[in-house]
Every structure is written in structure tokens, then in C-alpha cells.
C-alpha positions in Angstrom: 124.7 11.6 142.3 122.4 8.7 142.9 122.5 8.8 146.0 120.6 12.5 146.4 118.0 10.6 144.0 117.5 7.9 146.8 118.1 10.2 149.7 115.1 9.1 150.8 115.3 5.1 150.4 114.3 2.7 148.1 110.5 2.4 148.0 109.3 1.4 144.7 111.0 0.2 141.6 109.2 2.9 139.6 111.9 5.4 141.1 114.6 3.0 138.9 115.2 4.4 135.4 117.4 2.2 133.0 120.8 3.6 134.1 119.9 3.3 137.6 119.3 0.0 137.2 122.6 -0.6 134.8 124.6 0.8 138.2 123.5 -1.3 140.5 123.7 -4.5 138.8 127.3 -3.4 137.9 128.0 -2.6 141.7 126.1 -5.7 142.5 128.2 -7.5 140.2 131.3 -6.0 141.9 130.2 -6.8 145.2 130.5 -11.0 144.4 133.7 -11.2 144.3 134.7 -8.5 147.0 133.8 -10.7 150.2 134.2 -8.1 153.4 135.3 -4.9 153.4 135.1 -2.0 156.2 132.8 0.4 153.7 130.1 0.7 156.3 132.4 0.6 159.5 130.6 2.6 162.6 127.2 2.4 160.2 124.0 0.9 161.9 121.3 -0.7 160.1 118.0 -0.8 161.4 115.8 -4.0 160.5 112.3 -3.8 161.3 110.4 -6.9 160.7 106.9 -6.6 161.2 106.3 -9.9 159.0 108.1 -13.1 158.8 111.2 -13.6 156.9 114.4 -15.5 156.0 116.0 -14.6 153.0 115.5 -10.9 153.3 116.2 -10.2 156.4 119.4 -12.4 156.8 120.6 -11.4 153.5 120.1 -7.4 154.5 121.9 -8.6 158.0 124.6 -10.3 156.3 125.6 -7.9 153.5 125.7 -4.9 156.6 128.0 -7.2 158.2 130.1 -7.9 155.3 130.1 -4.2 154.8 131.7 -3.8 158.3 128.7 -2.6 160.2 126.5 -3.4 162.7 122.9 -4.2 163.0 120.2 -4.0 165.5 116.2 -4.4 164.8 113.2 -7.0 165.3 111.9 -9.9 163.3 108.5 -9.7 164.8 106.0 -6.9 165.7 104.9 -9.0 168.7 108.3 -8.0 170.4 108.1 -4.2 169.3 106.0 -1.3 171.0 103.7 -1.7 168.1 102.4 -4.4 170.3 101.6 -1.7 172.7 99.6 0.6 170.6 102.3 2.4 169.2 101.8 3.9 166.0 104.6 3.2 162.5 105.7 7.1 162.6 106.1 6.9 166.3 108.3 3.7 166.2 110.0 5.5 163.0 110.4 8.6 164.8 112.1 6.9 167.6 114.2 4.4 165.4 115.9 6.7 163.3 118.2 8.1 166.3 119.6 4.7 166.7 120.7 4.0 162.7 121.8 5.3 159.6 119.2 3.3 157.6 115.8 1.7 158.5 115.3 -1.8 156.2 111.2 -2.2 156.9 108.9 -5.3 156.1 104.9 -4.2 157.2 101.9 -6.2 156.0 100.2 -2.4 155.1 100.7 -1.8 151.3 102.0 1.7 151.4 103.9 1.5 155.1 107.4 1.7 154.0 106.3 4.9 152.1 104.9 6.2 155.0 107.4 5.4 156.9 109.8 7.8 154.8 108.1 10.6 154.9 109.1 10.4 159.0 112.4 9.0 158.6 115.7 11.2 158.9 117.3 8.4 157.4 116.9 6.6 154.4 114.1 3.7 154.5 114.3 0.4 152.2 111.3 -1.0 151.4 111.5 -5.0 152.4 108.4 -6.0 151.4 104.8 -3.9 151.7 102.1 -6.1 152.1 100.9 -7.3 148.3 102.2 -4.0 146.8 106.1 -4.0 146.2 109.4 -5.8 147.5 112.2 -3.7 144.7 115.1 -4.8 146.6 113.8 -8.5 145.5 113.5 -7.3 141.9 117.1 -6.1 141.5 118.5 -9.0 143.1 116.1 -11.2 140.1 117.5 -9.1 137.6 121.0 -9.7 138.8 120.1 -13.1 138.7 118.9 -13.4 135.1 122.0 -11.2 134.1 124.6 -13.2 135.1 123.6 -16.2 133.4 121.9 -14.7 130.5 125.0 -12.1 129.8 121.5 -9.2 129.3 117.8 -8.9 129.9 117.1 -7.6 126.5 115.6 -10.0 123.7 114.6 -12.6 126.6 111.3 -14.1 127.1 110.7 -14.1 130.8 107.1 -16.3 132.2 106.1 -14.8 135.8 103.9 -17.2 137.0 101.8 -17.9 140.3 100.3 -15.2 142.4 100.2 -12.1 139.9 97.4 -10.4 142.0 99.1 -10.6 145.5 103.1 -10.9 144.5 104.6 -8.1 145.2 107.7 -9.7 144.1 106.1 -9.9 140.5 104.6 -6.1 140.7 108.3 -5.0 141.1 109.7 -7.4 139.2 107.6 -6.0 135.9 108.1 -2.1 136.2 112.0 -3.2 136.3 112.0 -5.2 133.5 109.9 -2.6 131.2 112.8 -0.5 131.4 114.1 -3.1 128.5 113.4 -4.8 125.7 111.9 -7.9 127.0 108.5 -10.3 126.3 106.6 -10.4 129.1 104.0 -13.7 129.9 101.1 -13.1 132.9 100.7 -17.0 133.7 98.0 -17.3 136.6 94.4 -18.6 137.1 92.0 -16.0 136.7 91.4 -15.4 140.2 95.2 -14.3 140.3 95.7 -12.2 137.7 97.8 -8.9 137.4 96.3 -6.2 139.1 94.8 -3.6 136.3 97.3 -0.8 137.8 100.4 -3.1 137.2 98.9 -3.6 133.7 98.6 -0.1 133.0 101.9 1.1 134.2 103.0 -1.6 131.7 101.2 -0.2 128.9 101.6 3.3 129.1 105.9 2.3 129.2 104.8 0.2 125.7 105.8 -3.0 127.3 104.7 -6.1 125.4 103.0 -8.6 127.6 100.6 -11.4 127.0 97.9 -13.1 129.9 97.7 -16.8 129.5 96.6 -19.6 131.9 98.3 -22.9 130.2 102.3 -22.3 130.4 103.1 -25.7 128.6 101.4 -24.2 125.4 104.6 -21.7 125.9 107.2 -23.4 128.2 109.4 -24.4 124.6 110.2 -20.4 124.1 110.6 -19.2 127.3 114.0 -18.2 128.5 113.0 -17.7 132.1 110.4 -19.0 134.3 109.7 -16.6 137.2 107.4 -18.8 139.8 105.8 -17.5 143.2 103.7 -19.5 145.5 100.8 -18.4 146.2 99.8 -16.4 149.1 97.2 -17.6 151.8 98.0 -14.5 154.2 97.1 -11.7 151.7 93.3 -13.9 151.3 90.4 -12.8 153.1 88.1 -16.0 151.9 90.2 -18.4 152.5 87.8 -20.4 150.6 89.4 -18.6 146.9 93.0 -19.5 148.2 91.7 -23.5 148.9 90.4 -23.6 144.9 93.4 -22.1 143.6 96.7 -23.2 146.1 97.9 -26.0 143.6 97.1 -24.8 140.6 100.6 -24.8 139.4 103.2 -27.4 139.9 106.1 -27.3 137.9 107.6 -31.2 137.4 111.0 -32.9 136.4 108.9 -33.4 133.2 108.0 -30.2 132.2 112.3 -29.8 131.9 111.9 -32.0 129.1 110.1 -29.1 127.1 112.0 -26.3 127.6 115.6 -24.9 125.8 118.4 -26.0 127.2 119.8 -22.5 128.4 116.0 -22.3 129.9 116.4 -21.0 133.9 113.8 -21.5 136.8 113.5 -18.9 139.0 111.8 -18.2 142.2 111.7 -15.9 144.8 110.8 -18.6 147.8 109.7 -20.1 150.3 108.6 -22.4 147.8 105.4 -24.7 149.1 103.8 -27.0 146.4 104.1 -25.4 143.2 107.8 -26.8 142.4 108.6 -30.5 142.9 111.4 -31.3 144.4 112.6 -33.4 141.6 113.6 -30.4 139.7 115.7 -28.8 142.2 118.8 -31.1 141.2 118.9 -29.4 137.5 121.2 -27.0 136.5 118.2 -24.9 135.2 116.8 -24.8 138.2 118.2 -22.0 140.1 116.4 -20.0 143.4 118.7 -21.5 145.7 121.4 -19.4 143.5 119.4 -16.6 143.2 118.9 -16.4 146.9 122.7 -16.0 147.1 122.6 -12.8 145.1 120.7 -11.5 147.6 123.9 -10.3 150.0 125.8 -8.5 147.2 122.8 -7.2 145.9 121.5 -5.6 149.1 125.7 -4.6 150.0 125.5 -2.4 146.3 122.5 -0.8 147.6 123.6 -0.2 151.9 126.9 1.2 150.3 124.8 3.4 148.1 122.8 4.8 150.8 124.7 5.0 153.5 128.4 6.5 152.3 128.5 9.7 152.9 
């Protein structure tokens, strides 16, 4: 069963093999057209917010409620005994006899993993500082499978912050599961972190680094953009010379196919005008939709018994 592989949460995609990832976006896919339903009836989720969020949280929220459970948690740290000195496996510790299922966001790379190895209950990774967000990653593949019909063949651009995206670090190890090109597109001062890289190379995945994506916007079937991050910088000096490096315009539409798809895991700041945001090939206000059925496949998959 899948779910005595994920008895312990989701942490990282690396723990998604290609069928695992076939059977969720199948059950994701189911999950679209089936509204409500009372699957999760008498389950609690558990949503602990340590950093800021929308689409995540409200998403997670949403999809427990559509599942016919309940939810209690925090959206902030400040309002948590962490505040008070608390340490994560105490407030873990203590959590876990409220809920079924802890859904965690931290600023620490590594803190939802922690966090599992004190957990009763299954713990989903919402975000861990610059190092992964998987649930994100699934929901993009979701994305890029309904309108695309596959992933295989495609040539997907993820471009932005590719040094502190954790969206992009899980977004990669999913998609080497398949037969994909792969284009790094960031200044230098952003690129893929040598780890990624390597995990990359030693599945065989193709992948080229460029800086330019006009010189390959005319063959790319997706466009994966992130903004870049000023909270993960230390000299805030490196995020002022490269915080609009990128911005995608209505005229760079003009140079693309016409089944070409913009994606993007938002907020989005500066790096996408919002003159594009009124074509059908842009589509992160879509993909942010998939979140709910996305994260209902995945609550239903832990938390069934």
C-alpha cells in the first residue's frame, strides 16, 4: 500500500518514484470533479504555519474541509509557544494528540523532517526554508498534465530563483522521473544548487544552464517562473542586483508556440507583467486551483485508515 510507504508524511519528492507519482495525479485528477465528500469525517488536520502563506495553507484548509474534516492550527509562530522558547519537537510532541496529520511550513531547511521523526502522525512538508515544498511539485505536475495530456517529450524552462526555490528543487527530482528536457534559466548568482544538479545527473536527466531565455523561449512548452526571494538573502545587497532580472512581457508571447503555458508558483512580484495575465497561456491563477484536489488526493491518502 502507499500509504505504509508515506506512513510517515510527505517530506521530500525524492520519496516519489514514477508510479507514485502516476497515482496521485490520477487521484488528483479524480478529486476535480468530486466537490465534497465525507472521506475525512471526524479527521483533524493540524496546520502549523511558522511562515507566511496563502495559497498553501488555504488550499490544505480547504481540501480538509471538502474532505469533511476539520482543521485547527496557526499561521504565524508569533502566536505559538515557539514564541516562548519552545522547541519544534516539543510543539510536535504536544500537537500530535490533537490531529491525525500535522501540514508544517518552518523557515529551517530540514524542520519538517525533523519534525517526523517526533510525530505519531504523519507530517507534510509545506514548505522548508530554501530546501523543498513536494506538495507544490505535484500540484505543478498536475497542472502541466492536464493541459499537456503527459510530461514526457516536453520542454519545460524553470526560471527565477534556482538557488533559493524550493519550489524548483522539488519540482526537478519529480520531473526526472520522466522523459523531459530540462532548462536552468537564472543569473549566475541564482543558479541550481550543485546537490540539485547532482541528484539530476546521477537519475541521467538532461538539463542545460542558460541565462538568456529568449535565445529558447520558441521551443519551450512550459515556462516555470519564481520570484525571487529576499527573505532567504543574508546581503541584501546580492538580492537589490539581481530582484528584476527577469520580467516576462505581453511581448515575449509573441515568440513562443501557441500550446506554450506560463506557469508559476506565486506570489508573483515583478517578474511577470500584468499584461500577460489576460492570455490563455498564461496560467498560475489556474494552477493555483489545483492546489485543493491535489492536497485532498494526498489528506485522503494519509489519513484513511
Amino acid at each position: 500500500m502507499l500509504h505504509e510507504k508515506f506512513a510517515e508524511g510527505i517530506i521530500s519528492a525524492k520519496q516519489f518514484d514514477r508510479e507514485d507519482i502516476a497515482y496521485f495525479l490520477n487521484k488528483g485528477k479524480e478529486m476535480i470533479s468530486e466537490r465534497n465528500s465525507n472521506l475525512l469525517r471526524g479527521k483533524i488536520l493540524a496546520t502549523l504555519f511558522f511562515e507566511p502563506s496563502t495559497r498553501t495553507r488555504l488550499s490544505f484548509e480547504s481540501a480538509m474541509y471538502r474532505l469533511g474534516g476539520n482543521v485547527i492550527g496557526f499561521h504565524s509562530g508569533d502566536v505559538s509557544s515557539i514564541k516562548k522558547g519552545e522547541s519544534i519537537a516539543d510543539t510536535i510532541r504536544t500537537v500530535e494528540n490533537y490531529c491525525d496529520c500535522i501540514v508544517m511550513r518552518h523557515s529551517l531547511e530540514g524542520a519538517a523532517r525533523m519534525a517526523s521523526k517526533f510525530a505519531q502522525v504523519p507530517v507534510i512538508n509545506a514548505g522548508s526554508g530554501s530546501g523543498e515544498h513536494p506538495t507544490q511539485a505535484l500540484l505543478d505536475l498536475l497542472t502541466i498534465t492536464e493541459e499537456f495530456g503527459t510530461l514526457n517529450g516536453l520542454n519545460i524552462g524553470l526560471m527565477g530563483d534556482l538557488k533559493y526555490g524550493r519550489t524548483v528543487h522539488s519540482l526537478s527530482i519529480l520531473l526526472s522521473n520522466f522523459d523531459v528536457n530540462i532548462y536552468f534559466i537564472s543569473p549566475v548568482e541564482l543558479k541550481m544548487r550543485n546537490r540539485d544538479k547532482d541528484f539530476l545527473q546521477q537519475r541521467h536527466m538532461k538539463y542545460k544552464e542558460i541565462t538568456d531565455y529568449r535565445k529558447i523561449l520558441n521551443i519551450l512548452d512550459v515556462l516555470y517562473m519564481t520570484r525571487v526571494q529576499k527573505e532567504r538573502f543574508i546581503d541584501l545587497e546580492e538580492y537589490e542586483k539581481v530582484k528584476d532580472f527577469y520580467t516576462f512581457r505581453e511581448n515575449d508571447l509573441e515568440n513562443t508556440k501557441d500550446e506554450f503555458r506560463l506557469l508559476h508558483p506565486l506570489p508573483r512580484i515583478t517578474e511577470i507583467s500584468p499584461g500577460v495575465d489576460n492570455s490563455e497561456k498564461a496560467i498560475y491563477f489556474k494552477q493555483a486551483s489545483y492546489g485543493i484536489p491535489m492536497r485532498k488526493a494526498l489528506l485522503a491518502e494519509l489519513m484513511i485508515e
